[in-house]
N, C-alpha and C positions, 0 to 999 in steps of 0.2 A: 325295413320297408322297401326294399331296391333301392333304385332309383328316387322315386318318388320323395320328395321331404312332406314329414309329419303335418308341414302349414297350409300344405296343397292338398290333405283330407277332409270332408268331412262328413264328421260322425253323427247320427241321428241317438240321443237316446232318449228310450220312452221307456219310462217310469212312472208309477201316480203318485209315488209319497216323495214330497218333495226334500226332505234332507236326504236321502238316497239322492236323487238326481242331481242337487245341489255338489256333493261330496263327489258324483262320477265326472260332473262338469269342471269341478275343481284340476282333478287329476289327470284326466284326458286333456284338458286346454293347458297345465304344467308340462305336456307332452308335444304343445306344439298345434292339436288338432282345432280344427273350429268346428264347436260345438252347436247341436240344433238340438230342443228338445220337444216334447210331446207327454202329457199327460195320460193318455187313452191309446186305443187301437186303435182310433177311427180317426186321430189327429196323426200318428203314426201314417197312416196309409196316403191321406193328404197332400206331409209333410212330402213322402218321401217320392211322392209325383210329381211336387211341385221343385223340390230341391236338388234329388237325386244324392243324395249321402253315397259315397264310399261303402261308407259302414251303416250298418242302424245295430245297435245292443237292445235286443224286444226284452222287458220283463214278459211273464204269459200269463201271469195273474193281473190282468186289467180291469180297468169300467168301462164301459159300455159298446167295446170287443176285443175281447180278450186277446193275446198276444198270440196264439195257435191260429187265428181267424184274420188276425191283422199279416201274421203274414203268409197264411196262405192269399191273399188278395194281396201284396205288394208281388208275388212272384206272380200271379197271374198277368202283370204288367210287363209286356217284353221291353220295354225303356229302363226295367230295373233287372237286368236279368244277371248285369254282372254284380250286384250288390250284395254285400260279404252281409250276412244275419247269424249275429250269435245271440244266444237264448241268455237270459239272464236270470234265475228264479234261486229262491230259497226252495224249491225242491229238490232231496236228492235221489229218489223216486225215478227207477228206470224206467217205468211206463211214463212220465214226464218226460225224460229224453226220447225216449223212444215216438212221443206224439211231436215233439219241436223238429226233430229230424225229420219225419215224415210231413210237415208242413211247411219244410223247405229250410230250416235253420240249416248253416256249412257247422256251426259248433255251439256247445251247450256251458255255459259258465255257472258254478253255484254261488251262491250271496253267502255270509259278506265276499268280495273279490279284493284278489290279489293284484295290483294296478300292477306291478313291474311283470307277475307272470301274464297276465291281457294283453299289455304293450307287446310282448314276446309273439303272442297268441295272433295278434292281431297284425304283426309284420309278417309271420307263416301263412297267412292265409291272403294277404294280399299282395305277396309276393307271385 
């Protein structure tokens, strides 16, 4: 992570099923990071105005704005413009990456996740 320590991150994850999110909070906060979460897109987009995450991990299969919509509207916010968004979905569907990418995700991670290859993932990108 550079310079930077792990405790002085924090990660936004929005997921709606909450043993996913329970199990991500688990493993990221073993990492060090402080955790924020978010059910929806629309708590997502909020959150991430009001808190400024580091990081936000989008599922894009949401309720009541989908993750492709949550963050094209957190990058239209120039106070998040340096905020690292990785995709998070059980799709492995390249028209699915191919729409996270173009809706401003820097990378795309498939479910279930790898926590040690993410932690790697996620020191490259905000390095």
């Amino acid at each position: 992570m550079g310079d930077t320590p792990a405790s002085d991150l924090t990660i936004l994850v929005v997921e709606d099923y909450e043993d996913t999110s329970f199990a991500m909070r688990l493993a990221l906060e073993d990492q060090g990071y402080r955790i924020l979460e978010a059910a929806n897109g629309e708590q997502a987009v909020e959150i991430a105005a009001r808190e400024r995450p580091k990081i936000i991990l989008m599922d894009l299969s949401l309720p009541v704005l989908d993750g492709f919509a949550a963050t094209e509207r957190i990058r239209a916010n120039p106070e998040l413009s340096d905020t690292v968004i990785v995709a998070v979905t059980a799709h492995l569907d390249q028209d699915y990456r191919a729409r996270a990418l173009a809706a401003g995700c820097d990378a795309y991670v498939t479910k279930p996740i790898d926590f040690d290859w993410l932690n790697g993932l996620l020191g490259s990108l905000i390095s």
